[in-house]
C-alpha positions as CSV (number, residue, x, y, z in Angstrom):
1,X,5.1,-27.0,-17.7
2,X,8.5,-26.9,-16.1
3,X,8.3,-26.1,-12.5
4,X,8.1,-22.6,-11.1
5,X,6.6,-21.3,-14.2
6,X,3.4,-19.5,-14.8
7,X,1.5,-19.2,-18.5
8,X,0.0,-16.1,-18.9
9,X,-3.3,-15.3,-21.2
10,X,-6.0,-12.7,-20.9
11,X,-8.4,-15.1,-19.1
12,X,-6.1,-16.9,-16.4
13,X,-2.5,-17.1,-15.4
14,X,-1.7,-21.3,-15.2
15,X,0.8,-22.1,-12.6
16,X,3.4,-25.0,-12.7
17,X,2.3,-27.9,-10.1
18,X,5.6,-26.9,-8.2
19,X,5.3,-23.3,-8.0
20,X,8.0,-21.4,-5.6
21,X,7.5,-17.4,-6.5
22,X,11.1,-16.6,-5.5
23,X,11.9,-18.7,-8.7
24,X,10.6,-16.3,-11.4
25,X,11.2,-12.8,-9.4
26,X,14.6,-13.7,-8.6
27,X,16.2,-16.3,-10.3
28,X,15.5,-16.2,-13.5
29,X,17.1,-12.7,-14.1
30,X,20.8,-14.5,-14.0
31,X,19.9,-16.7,-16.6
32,X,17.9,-14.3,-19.0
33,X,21.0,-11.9,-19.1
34,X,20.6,-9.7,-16.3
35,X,22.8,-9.9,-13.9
36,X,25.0,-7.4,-14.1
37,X,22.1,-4.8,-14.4
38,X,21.1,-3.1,-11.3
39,X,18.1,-4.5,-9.6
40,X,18.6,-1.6,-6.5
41,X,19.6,1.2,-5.8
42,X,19.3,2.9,-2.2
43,X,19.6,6.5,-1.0
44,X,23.1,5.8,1.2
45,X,24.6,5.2,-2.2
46,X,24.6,1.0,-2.4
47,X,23.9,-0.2,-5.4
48,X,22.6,-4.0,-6.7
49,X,23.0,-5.9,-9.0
50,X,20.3,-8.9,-10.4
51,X,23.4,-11.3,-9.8
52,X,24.4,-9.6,-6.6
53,X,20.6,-10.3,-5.4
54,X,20.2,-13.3,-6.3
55,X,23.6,-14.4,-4.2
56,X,22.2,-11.8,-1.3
57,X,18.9,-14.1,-1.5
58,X,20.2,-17.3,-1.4
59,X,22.5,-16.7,1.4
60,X,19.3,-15.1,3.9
61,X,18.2,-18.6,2.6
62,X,21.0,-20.4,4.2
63,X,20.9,-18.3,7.3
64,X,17.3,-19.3,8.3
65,X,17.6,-23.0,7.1
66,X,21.1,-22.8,9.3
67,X,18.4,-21.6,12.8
68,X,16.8,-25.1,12.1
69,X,13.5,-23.5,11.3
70,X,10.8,-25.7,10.1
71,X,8.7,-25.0,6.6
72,X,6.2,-22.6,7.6
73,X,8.0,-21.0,10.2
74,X,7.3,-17.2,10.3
75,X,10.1,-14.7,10.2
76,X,8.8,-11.1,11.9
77,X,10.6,-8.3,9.5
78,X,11.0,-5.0,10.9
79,X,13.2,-3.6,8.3
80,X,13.9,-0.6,6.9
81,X,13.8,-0.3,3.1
82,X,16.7,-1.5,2.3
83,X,18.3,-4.4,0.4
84,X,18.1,-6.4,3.4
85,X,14.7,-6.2,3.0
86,X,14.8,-8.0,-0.1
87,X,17.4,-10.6,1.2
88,X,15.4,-11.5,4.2
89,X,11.9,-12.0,2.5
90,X,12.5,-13.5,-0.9
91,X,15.5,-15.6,0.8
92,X,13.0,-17.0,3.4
93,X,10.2,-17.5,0.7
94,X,12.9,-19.7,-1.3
95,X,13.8,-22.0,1.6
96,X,10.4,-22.4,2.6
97,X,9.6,-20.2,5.0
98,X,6.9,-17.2,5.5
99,X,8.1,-13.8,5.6
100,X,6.1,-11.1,7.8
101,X,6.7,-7.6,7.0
102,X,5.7,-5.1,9.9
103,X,4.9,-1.8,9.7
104,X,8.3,0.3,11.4
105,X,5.8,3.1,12.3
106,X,4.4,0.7,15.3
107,X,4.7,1.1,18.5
108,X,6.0,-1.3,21.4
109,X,2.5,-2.4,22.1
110,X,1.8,-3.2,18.4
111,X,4.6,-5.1,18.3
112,X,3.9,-6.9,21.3
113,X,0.8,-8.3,19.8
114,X,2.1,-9.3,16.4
115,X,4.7,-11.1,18.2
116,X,2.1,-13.5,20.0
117,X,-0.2,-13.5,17.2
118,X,1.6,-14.8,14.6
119,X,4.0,-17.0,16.4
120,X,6.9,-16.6,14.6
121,X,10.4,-18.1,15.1
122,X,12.2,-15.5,14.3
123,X,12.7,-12.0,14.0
124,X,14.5,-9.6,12.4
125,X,14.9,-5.8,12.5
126,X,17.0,-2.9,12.0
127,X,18.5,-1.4,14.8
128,X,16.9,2.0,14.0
129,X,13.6,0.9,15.6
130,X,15.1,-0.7,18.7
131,X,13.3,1.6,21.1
132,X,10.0,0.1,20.6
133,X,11.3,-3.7,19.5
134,X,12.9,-3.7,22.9
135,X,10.5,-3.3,24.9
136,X,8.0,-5.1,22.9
137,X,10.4,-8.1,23.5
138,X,9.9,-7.5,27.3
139,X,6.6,-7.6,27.0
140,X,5.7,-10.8,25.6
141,X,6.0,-13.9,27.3
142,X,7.3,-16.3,24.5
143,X,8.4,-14.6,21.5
144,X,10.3,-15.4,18.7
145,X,13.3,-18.1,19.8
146,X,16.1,-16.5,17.5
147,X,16.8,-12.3,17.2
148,X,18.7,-10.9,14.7
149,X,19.4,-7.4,13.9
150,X,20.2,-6.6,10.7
151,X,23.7,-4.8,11.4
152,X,25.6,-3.3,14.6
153,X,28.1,-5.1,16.5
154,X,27.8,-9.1,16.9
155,X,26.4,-11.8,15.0
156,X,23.8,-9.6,12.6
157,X,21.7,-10.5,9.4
158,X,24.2,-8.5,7.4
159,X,27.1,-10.7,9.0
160,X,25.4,-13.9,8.6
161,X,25.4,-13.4,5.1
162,X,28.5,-13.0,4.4
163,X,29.1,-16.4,5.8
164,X,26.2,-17.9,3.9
165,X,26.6,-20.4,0.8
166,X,25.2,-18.7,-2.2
167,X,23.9,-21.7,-3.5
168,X,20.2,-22.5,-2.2
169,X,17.2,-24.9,-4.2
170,X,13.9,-23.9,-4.2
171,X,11.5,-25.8,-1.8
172,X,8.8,-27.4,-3.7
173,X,5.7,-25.2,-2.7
174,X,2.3,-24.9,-5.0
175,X,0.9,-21.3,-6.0
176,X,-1.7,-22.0,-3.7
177,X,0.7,-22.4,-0.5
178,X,0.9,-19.8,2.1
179,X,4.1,-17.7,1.2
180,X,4.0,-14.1,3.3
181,X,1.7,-12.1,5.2
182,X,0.9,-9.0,5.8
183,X,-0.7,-7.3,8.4
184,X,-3.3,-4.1,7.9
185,X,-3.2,-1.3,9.9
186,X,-5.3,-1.9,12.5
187,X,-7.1,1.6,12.5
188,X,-10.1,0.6,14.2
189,X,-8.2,-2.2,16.3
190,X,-5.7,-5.0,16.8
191,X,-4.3,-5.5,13.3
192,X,-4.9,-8.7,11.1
193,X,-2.3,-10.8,10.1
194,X,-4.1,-11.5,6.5
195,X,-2.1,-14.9,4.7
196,X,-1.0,-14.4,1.3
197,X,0.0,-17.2,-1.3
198,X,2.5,-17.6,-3.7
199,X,0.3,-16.8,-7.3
200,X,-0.7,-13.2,-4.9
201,X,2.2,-11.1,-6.1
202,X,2.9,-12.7,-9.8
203,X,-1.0,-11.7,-10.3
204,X,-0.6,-8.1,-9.0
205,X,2.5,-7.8,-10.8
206,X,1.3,-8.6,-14.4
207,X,-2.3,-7.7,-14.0
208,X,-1.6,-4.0,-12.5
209,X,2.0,-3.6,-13.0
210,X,2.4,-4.9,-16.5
211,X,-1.1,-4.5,-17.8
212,X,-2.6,-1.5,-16.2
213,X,0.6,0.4,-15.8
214,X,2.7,-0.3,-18.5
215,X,6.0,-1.4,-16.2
216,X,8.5,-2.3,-19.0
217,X,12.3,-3.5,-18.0
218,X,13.6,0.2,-18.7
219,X,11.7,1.4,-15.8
220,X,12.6,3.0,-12.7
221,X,10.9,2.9,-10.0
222,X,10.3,4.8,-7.2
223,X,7.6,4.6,-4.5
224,X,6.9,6.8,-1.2
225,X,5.1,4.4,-0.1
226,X,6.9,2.1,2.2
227,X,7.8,-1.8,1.4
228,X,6.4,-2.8,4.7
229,X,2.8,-2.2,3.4
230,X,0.9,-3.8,-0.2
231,X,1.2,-0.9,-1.9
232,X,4.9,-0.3,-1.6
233,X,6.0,-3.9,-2.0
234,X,4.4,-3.6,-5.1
235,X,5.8,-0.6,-6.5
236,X,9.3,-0.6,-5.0
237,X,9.9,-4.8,-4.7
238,X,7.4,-6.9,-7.2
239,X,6.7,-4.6,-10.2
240,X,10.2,-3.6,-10.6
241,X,11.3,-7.8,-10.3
242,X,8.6,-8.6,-12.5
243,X,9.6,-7.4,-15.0
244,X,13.3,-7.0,-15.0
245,X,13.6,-3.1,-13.6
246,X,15.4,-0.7,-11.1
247,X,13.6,0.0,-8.2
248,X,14.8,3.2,-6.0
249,X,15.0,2.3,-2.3
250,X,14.0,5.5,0.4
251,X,14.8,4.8,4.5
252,X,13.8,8.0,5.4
253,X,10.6,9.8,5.9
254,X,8.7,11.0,2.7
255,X,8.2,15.0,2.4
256,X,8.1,17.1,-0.5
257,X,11.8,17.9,-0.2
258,X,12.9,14.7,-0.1
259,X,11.0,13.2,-2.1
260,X,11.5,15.6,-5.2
261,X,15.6,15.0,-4.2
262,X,15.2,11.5,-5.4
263,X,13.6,12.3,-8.0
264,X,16.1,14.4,-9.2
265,X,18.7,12.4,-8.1
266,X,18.1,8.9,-9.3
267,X,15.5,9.9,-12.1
268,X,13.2,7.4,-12.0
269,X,10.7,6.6,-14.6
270,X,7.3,5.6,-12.3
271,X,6.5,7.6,-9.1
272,X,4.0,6.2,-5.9
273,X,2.4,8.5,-4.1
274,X,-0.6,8.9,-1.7
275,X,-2.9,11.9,-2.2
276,X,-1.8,13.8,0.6
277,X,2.1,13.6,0.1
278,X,0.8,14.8,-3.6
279,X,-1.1,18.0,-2.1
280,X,1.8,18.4,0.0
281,X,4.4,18.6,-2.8
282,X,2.0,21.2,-4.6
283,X,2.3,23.1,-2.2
284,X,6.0,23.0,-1.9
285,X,6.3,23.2,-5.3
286,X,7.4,26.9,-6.2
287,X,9.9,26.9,-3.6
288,X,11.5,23.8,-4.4
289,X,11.2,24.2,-8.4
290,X,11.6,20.3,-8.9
291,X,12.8,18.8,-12.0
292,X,10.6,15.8,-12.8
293,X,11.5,15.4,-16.4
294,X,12.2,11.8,-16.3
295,X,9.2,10.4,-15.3
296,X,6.4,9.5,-17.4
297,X,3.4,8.3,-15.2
298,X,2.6,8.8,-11.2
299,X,0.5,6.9,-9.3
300,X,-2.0,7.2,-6.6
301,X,-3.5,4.8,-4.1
302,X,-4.4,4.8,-0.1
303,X,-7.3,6.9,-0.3
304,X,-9.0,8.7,-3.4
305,X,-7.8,11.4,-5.3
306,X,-9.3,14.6,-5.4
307,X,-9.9,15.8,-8.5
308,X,-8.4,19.3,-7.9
309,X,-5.1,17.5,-6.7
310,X,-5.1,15.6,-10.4
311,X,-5.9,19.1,-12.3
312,X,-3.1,20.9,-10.5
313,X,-0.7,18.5,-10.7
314,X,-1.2,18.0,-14.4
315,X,-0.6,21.7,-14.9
316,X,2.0,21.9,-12.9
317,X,4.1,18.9,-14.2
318,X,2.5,18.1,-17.3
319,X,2.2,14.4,-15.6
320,X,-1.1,12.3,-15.0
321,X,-1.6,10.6,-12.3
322,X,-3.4,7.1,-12.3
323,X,-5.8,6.6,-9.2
324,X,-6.8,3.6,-7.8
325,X,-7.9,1.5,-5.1
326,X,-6.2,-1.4,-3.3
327,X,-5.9,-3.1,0.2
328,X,-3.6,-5.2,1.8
329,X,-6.6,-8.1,1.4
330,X,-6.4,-8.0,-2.3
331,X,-2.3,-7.1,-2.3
332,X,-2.4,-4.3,-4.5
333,X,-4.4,-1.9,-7.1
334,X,-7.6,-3.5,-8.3
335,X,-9.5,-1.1,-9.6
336,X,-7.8,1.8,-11.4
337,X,-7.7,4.4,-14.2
338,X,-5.1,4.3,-16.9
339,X,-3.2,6.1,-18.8
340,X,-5.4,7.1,-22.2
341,X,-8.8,7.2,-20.1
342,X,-8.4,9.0,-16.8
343,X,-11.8,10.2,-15.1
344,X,-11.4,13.1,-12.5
345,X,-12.7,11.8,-9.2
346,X,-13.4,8.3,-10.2
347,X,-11.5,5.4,-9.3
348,X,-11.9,4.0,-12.7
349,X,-12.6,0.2,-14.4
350,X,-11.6,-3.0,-12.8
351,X,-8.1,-4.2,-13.6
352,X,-8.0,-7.1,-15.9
353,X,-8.6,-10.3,-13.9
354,X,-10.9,-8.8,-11.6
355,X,-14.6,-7.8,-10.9
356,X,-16.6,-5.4,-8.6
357,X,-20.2,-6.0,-7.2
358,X,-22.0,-2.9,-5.6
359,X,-24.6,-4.4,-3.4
360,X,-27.0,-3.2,-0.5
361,X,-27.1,-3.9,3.4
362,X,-28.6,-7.6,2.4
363,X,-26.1,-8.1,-0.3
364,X,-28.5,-7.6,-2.8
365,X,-26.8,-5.5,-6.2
366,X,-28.1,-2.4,-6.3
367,X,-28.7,-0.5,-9.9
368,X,-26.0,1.9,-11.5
369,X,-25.9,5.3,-9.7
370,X,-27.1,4.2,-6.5
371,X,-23.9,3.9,-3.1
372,X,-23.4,0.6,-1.7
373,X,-21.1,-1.7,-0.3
374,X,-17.8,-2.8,-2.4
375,X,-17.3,-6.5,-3.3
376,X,-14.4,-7.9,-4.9
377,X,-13.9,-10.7,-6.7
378,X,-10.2,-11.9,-7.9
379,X,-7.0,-14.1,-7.8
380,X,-4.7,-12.3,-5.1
381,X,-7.2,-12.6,-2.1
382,X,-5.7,-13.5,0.7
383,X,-6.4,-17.0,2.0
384,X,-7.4,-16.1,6.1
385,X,-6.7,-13.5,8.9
386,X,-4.7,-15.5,10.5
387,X,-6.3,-16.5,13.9
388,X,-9.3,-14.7,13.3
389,X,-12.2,-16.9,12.2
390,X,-15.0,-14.3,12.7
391,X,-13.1,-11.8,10.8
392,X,-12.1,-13.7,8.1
393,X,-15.9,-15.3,7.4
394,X,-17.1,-11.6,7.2
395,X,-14.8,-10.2,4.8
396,X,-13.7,-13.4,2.6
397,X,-16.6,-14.4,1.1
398,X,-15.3,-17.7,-0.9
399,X,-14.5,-17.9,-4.6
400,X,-11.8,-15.2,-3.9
401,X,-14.6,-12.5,-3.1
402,X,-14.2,-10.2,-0.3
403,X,-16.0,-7.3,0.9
404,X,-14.1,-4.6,1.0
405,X,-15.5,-2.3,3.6
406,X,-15.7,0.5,0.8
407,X,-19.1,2.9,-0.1
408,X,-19.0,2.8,-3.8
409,X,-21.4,3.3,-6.8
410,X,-21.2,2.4,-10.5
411,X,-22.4,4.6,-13.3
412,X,-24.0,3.8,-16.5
413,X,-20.4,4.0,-17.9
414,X,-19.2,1.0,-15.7
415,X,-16.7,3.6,-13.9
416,X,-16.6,3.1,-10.3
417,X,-16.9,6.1,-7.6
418,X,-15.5,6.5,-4.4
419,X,-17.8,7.5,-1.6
420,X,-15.9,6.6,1.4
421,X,-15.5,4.0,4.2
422,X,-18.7,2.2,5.2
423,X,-17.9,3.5,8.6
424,X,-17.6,7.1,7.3
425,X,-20.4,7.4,5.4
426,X,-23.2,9.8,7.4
427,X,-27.2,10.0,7.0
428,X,-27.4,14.0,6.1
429,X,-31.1,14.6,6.3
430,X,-32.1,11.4,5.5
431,X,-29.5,10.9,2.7
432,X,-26.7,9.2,2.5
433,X,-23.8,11.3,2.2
434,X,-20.0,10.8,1.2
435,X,-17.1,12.5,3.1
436,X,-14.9,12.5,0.1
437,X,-17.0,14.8,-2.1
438,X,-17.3,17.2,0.4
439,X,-13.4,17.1,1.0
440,X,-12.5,17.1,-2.7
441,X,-14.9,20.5,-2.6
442,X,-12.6,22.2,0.0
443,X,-9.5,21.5,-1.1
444,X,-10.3,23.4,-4.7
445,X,-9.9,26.3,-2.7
446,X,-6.2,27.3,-3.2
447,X,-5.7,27.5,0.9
448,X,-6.5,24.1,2.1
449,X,-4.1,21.6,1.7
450,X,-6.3,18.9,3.3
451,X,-9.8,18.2,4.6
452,X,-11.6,15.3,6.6
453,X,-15.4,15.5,7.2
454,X,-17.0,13.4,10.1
455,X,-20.6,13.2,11.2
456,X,-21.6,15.5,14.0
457,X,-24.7,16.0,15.9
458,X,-26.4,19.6,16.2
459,X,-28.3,21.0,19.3
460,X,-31.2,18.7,17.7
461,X,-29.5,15.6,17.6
462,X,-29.7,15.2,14.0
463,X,-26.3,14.4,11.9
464,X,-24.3,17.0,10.2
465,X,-21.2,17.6,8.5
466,X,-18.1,18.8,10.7
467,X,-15.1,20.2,8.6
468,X,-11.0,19.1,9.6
469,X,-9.4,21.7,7.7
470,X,-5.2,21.5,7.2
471,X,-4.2,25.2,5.6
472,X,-1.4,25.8,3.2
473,X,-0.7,28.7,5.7
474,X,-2.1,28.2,8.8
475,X,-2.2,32.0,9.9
476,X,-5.0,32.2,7.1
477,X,-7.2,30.6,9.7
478,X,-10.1,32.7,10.3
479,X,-13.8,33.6,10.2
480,X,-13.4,35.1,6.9
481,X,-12.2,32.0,5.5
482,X,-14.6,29.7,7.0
483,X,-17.2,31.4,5.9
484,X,-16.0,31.5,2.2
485,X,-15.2,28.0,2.8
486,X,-18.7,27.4,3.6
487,X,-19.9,29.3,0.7
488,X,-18.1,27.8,-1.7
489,X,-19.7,24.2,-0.3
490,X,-23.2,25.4,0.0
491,X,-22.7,26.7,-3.7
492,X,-21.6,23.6,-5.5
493,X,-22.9,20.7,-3.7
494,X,-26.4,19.5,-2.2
495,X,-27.6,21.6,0.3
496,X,-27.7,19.9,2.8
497,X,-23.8,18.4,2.6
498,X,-22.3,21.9,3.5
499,X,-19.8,21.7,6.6
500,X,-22.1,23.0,9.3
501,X,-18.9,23.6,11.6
502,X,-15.6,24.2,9.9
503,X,-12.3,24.0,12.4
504,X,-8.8,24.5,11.6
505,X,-6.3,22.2,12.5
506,X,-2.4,21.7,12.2
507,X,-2.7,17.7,11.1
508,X,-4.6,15.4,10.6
509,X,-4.7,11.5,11.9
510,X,-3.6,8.8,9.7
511,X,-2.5,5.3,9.2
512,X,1.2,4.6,7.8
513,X,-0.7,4.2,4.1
514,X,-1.5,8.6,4.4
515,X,-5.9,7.1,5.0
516,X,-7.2,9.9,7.1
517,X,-8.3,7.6,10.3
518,X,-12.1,9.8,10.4
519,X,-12.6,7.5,13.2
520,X,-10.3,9.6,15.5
521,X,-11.6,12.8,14.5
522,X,-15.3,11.1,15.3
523,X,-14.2,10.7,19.0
């Protein structure tokens, strides 16, 4: 095989013995006759070409290589999405180095930590988030040696480059080198710097994008979901360079009216979303009368779908939307539905390349119908937390399983269904009971725009459902609707999953993916 190639067959995707993934999502585009097509195009109006990134790429290259970093190095990114963005990772993934997107929602102390943890050489950041970079700076006693903003006045990324060679060889790395990492939110603690290799994103790419989704070159895509996080590198950086597309860059915040703007402005072909941003745009939806004609499939991923959000948005746009779960562990979507067999409520099949085990507390597989743990098996697991040994033996499990920390079951159909967190699920009279089928339940009623159930205890100590309730109108709030609320539960499900206490709230707690963090709402 010629190096930095990868042979691609139903069964197994064979990787050149020198593998460097910058290779074939970058640099092959000039030589396949692309690069004069636009590989970017950003809300401020800058526009990219395939030959214009692959220069951009090779000069952030030059500019690390030019700090005297040594291979391996890590390079903190806190960047906005933004060309840079591409420039900065791929361009330190060609000369050798390991690119470490963070999450620009953090805060000081957040950054703090990933600064020690990961003990990266550099940094670099966009001067939008300074007020908690700076002081997370302050606060660590030996950070990164060299800081570089990525434009402002002085010596920035954006200045470097333009003094950088364009020319730049790939360093001679394997598919099973340590290329990026990213780190997960950290809902329930410090976050976890989990180190992904260099075959991670070429699988997700093909097996999901290509395979599962349908990406073709005359896509456009556009995803809500940020680049600093699996699911948006996916949609917005690897699927689209995979396969030779246009992906639609977004630095502000997603809401319905902005995010039905681009829409209508750049027209893109594939849309990202989260569930919530999805009930959230229903709701908007008569006011802002989008026009959504040019795309043909949406997407949904950071927590599960509920059902009633699929049926409306199906009648509203005459679009389907494909659910599915992923995590930054496994990198992206790994089980999903798709496009001719979409299951209200379920997750769907596993995507091709990958497989799911339902087991009990002793890891024993439990029979079709029954809730239990998530396992994972398949070939974009991430090697290690990085510094975290205990951590990493109890959710990589070797042979590229992991446990996924997800309450699943399996039906007789071999159609996975979502049943929550492990840490969410609650003992309702003795039975196990999900938080998501009770949450789907409330937001069929036309009011509720989103719901979050927790365990509570009653005046006998025993564990009952407790009700988070966001309203479409929040001056609907009132006994009158609980009590239909509750009625409407009490008719449809068990009996004994009905909220018991039903509260009306103006938001709800989540991480930078849209998960609902139940955890706070516990406390």
């Amino acid at each position: 095989m010629m190096d930095h190639t990868v042979e691609i067959d139903a069964d197994q995707l064979t990787f050149a013995p020198t593998f460097n993934v910058a290779v074939p999502f970058i640099d092959r585009h000039v030589s396949e006759g692309r690069g004069a097509k636009i590989a970017i195009r950003t809300n401020h109006g800058e526009d990219v070409s395939y030959a214009e990134l692959v220069a951009g790429v090779n000069r952030a290259g030059n500019v690390l290589v030019s700090l005297g970093l040594e291979r391996g190095d890590r390079v903190l990114m806190i960047v906005k999405d933004d060309p840079a963005f591409y420039f900065a990772f791929w361009g330190a993934i060609k000369a050798g180095f390991v690119p470490v997107p963070l999450n620009t929602l953090l805060r000081a102390k957040d950054y703090a930590f990933a600064l020690e943890d990961s003990g990266a050489a550099a940094l670099i950041w966009s001067p939008e988030y300074d007020e908690e970079v700076v002081p997370a700076l302050a606060a660590v006693e030996s950070g990164p040696t060299h800081l570089i903003q990525t434009e402002g006045d002085g010596a920035t990324f954006r200045s470097m480059l333009a003094d950088a060679s364009t020319e730049l060889d790939p360093v001679a790395t394997t598919a099973m080198d340590d290329c990026f990492w990213l780190y997960s939110s950290g809902s329930t603690g410090n976050p976890k710097g989990a180190v992904h290799r260099h075959r991670d994103m070429v699988v997700t790419s093909q097996r999901y994008g290509v395979e599962t989704l349908g990406a073709l070159e005359e896509d456009v895509f556009f995803s809500a979901a940020k680049l600093f996080f699996a699911y948006g590198l996916g949609n917005a950086m690897t699927f689209p360079l995979w396969v030779g597309g246009t992906a639609i860059l977004f630095d502000g915040r997603p809401d319905p009216t902005t995010v039905f703007d681009m829409i209508q402005r750049f027209r893109p072909t594939l849309y990202f979303g989260v569930p919530t941003l999805y009930a959230a745009q229903l709701a908007a939806y008569d006011q802002l009368n989008p026009d959504t004609s040019s795309v043909r499939m949406c997407v949904s991923a950071g927590e599960a779908l509920p059902p009633d959000i699929l049926k409306r948005w199906k009648e509203r746009t005459d679009l389907d939307i494909l659910d599915g779960i992923g995590s930054t562990e496994l990198l992206h979507i790994f089980i999903s539905n798709v496009a001719d067999d979409i299951r209200p409520g379920a997750t769907g099949r596993p995507v091709p390349g990958y497989q799911g085990r339902i087991v009990d507390e002793s890891g024993n597989e439990v029979p079709p119908g029954t809730a239990g743990r998530l396992l994972m098996c398949g070939p974009s697991v991430a090697r290690e937390y990085w510094n975290n040994p205990t951590k990493t033996k109890a959710t990589m499990l070797g042979d590229d399983w992991i446990d996924t920390g997800d309450t699943y079951l399996l039906d007789e159909d071999g159609y996975f269904w979502y049943q929550g967190r492990s840490d969410d699920m609650m003992k309702v009279g003795g039975i196990w009971t999900s938080p998501f089928e009770i949450e789907a339940k409330l937001m069929e009623h036309p009011l509720v725009l989103e719901a979050a159930i927790v365990g509570r205890t009653d005046d006998s100590n025993l564990v009952k459902p407790a009700a988070m309730v966001v309203l479409t109108d929040s001056s609907a709030a009132g006994d009158d609707l609980e009590q239909e609320l509750r009625t409407m539960c009490k008719k449809d499900l068990a009996p004994y999953k009905y909220p018991r206490w039903i509260e009306f709230v103006d938001e709800l707690p989540k991480t930078a993916t849209g998960k609902i963090q139940r955890f706070k709402l516990r406390k």
